[in-house]
C-alpha positions in Angstrom: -24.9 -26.2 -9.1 -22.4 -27.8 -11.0 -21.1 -25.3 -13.8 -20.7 -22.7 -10.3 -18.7 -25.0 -8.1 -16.4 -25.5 -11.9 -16.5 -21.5 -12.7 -15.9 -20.8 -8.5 -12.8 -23.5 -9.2 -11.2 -22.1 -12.0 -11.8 -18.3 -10.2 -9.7 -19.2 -7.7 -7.2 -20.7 -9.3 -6.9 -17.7 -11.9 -6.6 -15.5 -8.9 -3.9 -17.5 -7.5 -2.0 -17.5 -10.6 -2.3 -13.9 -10.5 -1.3 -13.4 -7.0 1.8 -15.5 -7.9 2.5 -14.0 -10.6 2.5 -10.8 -9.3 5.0 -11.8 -6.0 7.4 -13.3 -8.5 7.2 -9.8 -10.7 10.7 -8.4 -9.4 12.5 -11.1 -9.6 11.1 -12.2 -13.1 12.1 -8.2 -14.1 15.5 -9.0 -13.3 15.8 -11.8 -15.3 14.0 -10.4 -18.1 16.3 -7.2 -18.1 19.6 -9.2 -17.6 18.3 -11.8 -21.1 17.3 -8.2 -23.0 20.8 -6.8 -22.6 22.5 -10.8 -23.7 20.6 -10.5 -26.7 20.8 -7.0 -27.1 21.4 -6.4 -31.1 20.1 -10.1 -31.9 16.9 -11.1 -33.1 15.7 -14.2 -35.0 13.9 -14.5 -38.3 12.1 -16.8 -40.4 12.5 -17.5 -43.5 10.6 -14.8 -45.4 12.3 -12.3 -43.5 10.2 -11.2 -40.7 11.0 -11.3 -37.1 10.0 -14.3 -35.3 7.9 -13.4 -32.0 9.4 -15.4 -29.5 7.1 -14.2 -26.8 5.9 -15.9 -23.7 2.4 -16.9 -22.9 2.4 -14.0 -20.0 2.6 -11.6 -23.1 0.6 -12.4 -25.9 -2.0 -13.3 -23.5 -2.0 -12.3 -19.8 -0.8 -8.9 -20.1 -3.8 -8.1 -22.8 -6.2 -9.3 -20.7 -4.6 -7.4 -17.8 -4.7 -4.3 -19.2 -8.4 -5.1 -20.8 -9.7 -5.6 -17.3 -7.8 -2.3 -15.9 -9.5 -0.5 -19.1 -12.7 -1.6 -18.3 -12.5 -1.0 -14.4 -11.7 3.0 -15.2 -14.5 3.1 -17.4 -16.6 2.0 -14.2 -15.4 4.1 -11.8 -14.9 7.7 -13.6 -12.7 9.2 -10.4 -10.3 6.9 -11.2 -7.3 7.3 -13.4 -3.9 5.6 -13.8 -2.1 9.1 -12.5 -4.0 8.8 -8.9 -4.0 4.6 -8.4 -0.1 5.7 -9.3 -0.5 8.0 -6.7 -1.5 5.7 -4.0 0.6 3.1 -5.1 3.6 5.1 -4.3 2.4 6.2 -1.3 1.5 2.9 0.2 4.7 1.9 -1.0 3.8 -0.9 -3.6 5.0 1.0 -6.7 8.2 -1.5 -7.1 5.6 -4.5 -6.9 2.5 -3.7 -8.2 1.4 -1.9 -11.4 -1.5 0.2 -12.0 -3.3 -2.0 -14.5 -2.2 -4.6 -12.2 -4.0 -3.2 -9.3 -7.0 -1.9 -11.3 -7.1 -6.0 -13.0 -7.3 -7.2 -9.1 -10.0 -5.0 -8.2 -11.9 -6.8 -11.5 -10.7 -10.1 -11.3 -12.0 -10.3 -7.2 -15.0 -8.5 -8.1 -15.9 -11.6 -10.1 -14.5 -14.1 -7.6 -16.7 -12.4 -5.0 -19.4 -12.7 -7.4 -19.0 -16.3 -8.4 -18.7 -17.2 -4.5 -21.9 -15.2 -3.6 -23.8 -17.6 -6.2 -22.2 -20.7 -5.3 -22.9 -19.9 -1.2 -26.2 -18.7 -2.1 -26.9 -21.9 -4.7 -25.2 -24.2 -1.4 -28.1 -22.3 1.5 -30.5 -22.6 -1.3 -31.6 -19.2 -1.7 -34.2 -17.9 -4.4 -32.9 -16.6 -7.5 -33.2 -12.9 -6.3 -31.1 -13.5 -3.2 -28.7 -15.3 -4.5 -28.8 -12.1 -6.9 -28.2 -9.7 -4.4 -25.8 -11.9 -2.8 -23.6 -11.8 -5.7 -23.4 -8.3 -6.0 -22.6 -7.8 -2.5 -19.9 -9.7 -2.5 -19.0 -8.7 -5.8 -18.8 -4.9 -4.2 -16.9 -6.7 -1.2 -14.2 -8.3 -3.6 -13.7 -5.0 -6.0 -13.4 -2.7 -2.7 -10.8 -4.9 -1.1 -8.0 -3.7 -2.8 -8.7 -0.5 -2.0 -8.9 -1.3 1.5 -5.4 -3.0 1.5 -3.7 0.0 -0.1 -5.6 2.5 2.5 -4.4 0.5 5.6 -0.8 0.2 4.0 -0.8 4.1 3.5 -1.7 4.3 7.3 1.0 1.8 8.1 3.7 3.4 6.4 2.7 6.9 7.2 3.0 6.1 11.2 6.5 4.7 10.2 7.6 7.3 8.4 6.7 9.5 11.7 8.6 7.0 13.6 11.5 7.0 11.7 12.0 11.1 10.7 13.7 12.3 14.0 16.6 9.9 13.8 16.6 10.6 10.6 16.8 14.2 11.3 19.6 13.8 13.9 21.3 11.9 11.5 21.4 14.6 8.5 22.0 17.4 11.2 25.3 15.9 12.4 26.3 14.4 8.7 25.6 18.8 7.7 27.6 20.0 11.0 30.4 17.4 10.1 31.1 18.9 6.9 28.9 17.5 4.1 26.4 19.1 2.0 23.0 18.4 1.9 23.2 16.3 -0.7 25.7 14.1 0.8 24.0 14.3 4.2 20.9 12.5 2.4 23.5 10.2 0.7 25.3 9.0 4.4 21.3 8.8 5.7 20.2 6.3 2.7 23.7 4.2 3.3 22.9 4.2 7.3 19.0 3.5 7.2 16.4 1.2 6.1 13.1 1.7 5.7 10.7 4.1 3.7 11.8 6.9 5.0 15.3 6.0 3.7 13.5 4.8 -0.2 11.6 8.4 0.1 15.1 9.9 0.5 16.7 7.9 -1.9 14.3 8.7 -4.2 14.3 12.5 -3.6 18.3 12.4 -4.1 18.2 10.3 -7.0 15.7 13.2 -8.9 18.2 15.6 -7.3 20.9 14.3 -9.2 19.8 14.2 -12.3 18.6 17.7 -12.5 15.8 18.4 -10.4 15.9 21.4 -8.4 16.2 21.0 -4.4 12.7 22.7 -3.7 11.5 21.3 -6.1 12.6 17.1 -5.4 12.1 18.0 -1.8 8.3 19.0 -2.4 7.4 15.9 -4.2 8.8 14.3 -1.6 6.4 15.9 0.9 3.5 15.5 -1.3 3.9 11.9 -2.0 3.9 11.6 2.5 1.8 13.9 3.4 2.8 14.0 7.3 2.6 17.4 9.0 6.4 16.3 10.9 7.7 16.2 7.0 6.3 18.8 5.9 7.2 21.2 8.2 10.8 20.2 7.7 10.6 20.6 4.2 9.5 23.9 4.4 12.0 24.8 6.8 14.7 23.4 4.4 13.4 25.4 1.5 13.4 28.6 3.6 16.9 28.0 4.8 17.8 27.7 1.5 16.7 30.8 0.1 17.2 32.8 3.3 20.8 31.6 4.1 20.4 30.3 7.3 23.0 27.1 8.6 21.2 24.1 7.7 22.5 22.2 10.7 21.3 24.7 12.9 17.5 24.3 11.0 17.8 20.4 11.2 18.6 20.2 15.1 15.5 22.1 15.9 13.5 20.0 13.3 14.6 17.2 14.8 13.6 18.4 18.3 10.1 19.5 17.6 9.7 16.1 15.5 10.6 14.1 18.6 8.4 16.3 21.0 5.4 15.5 18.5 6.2 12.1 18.2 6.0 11.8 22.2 2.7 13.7 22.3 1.0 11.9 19.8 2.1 8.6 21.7 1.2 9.8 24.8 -2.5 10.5 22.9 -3.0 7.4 21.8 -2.1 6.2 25.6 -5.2 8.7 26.7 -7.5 7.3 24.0 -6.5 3.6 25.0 -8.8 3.2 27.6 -11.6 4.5 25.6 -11.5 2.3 23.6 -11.0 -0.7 25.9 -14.4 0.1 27.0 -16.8 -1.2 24.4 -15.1 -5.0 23.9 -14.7 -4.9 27.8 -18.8 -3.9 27.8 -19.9 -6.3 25.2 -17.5 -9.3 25.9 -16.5 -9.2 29.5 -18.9 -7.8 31.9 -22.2 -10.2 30.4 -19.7 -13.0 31.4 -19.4 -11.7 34.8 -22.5 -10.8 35.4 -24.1 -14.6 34.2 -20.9 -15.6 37.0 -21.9 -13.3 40.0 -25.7 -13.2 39.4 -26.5 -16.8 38.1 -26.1 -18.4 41.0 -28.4 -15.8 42.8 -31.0 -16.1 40.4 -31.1 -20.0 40.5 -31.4 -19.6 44.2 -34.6 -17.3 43.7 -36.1 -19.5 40.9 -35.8 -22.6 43.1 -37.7 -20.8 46.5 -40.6 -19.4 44.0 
């Protein structure tokens, strides 16, 4: 009882180390870049001539293990490889925060967390051995699919923004083209104007834009790494004004249109589906609470005359 409530303890507190660790990660980048290029050209040495590691803790001994745990977590789950959790990453957004081994080390490190707490609630309801078994590797399943679930309702989240934000977006690069600018520039007045992921997917497709990639090319990534039907229809319209000739601005104000007019009717559908879904919580939660207020009294009535 006593060695789980130590090993639950020091789980937790490992996991909030992490956690910590990894909000602190872009700031602690900064600073890392900005001492590399102050020492830049220096390094120290010992006296039989060797370099002297003057490595942190984090280093020598939390990224290892970090990397360890990500190693062993694709060996589990064969689907998996760095090249698609990078995948997701970027889409959800968290690429600038979280790493692939990092994420594939979280999925491991609260696997074990929910396996530890599954034996010490099992161990505290004093369950047999076999239960508290089982109950281990549920939540042990529980803790390693989190993640997973995160990044999936992050995707969703920033997908339905991204579908917010394109027909302003549109508007804005159609009168930034009409004005006089190229498209290039167009996406360069949009990124200085907006916020948001629309505005980093932009920046981003620029930025490979301007150091060589091809148009079609930067602009296809672009819709791969969305995935939005608005997006990438106004890709393709792009690409086929670009190899047919035709005025961009003219292509971006009807993108922009048809963008808006979908936006409206998927809002109005999820107004339609609305009450639908009212239906079961009011089913469930409200009408037994009615019905025990209207039909109590009646009943208590009828049990006092019989």
């Amino acid at each position: 009882m006593i060695w789980l409530l130590v090993a639950a303890g020091a789980t937790i507190a490992l996991a909030f180390f992490l956690l910590m660790d990894l909000a602190t990660l872009p700031a602690r980048q900064r600073g890392g870049s900005i001492r590399r290029a102050a020492t830049y050209g220096k390094t120290r040495t010992v006296a039989s001539g060797s370099v002297l590691d003057d490595g942190t803790f984090r280093d020598r001994a939390l990224v290892p293990m970090k990397t360890g745990l990500a190693r062993g977590v694709l060996r589990i789950t064969p689907r998996a490889s760095v090249e698609s959790v990078t995948n997701k990453l970027l889409k959800a957004g968290l690429n600038r925060k979280v790493s692939p081994s990092g994420y594939l080390a979280s999925k491991a490190i609260l696997a074990f967390v929910g396996f530890v707490g599954g034996q010490v609630f099992a161990s505290v309801a004093g369950a047999l051995a076999s239960k508290a078994l089982l109950l281990g590797v549920a939540f042990a399943f529980v803790g390693f699919m989190l993640p997973d679930v995160f990044v999936t309702l992050k995707m969703r989240g920033r997908k339905e923004v991204l579908r917010a934000e394109l027909p302003d977006a549109l508007d804005l690069l159609a009168v930034s083209v009409e004005a006089g600018l190229g498209f290039d520039g167009a996406i360069s007045k949009l990124t200085e104007h907006m916020d948001g992921p629309l505005a980093d997917e932009f920046a981003l497709a620029l930025g490979e834009m301007r150091i060589g990639e091809s148009r079609q090319n930067a602009l296809t990534k672009m819709m791969k790494r969305v995935d939005t039907p608005e997006l990438s229809a106004f890709v393709r319209a792009i690409i086929q004004a670009d190899q047919l000739g035709i005025s961009l601005g003219r292509i971006l104000k009807v993108q922009a249109g048809d963008t808006r007019a979908r936006r409206q009717l998927a809002a109005e559908e999820r107004a339609m589906k609305a009450p639908i879904k009212m239906l079961f919580p009011t089913v469930i939660f409200i009408f037994p609470a009615m019905f025990i207020v209207i039909l109590g009294p009646a009943f208590l009535n009828l049990s006092e005359l019989f």
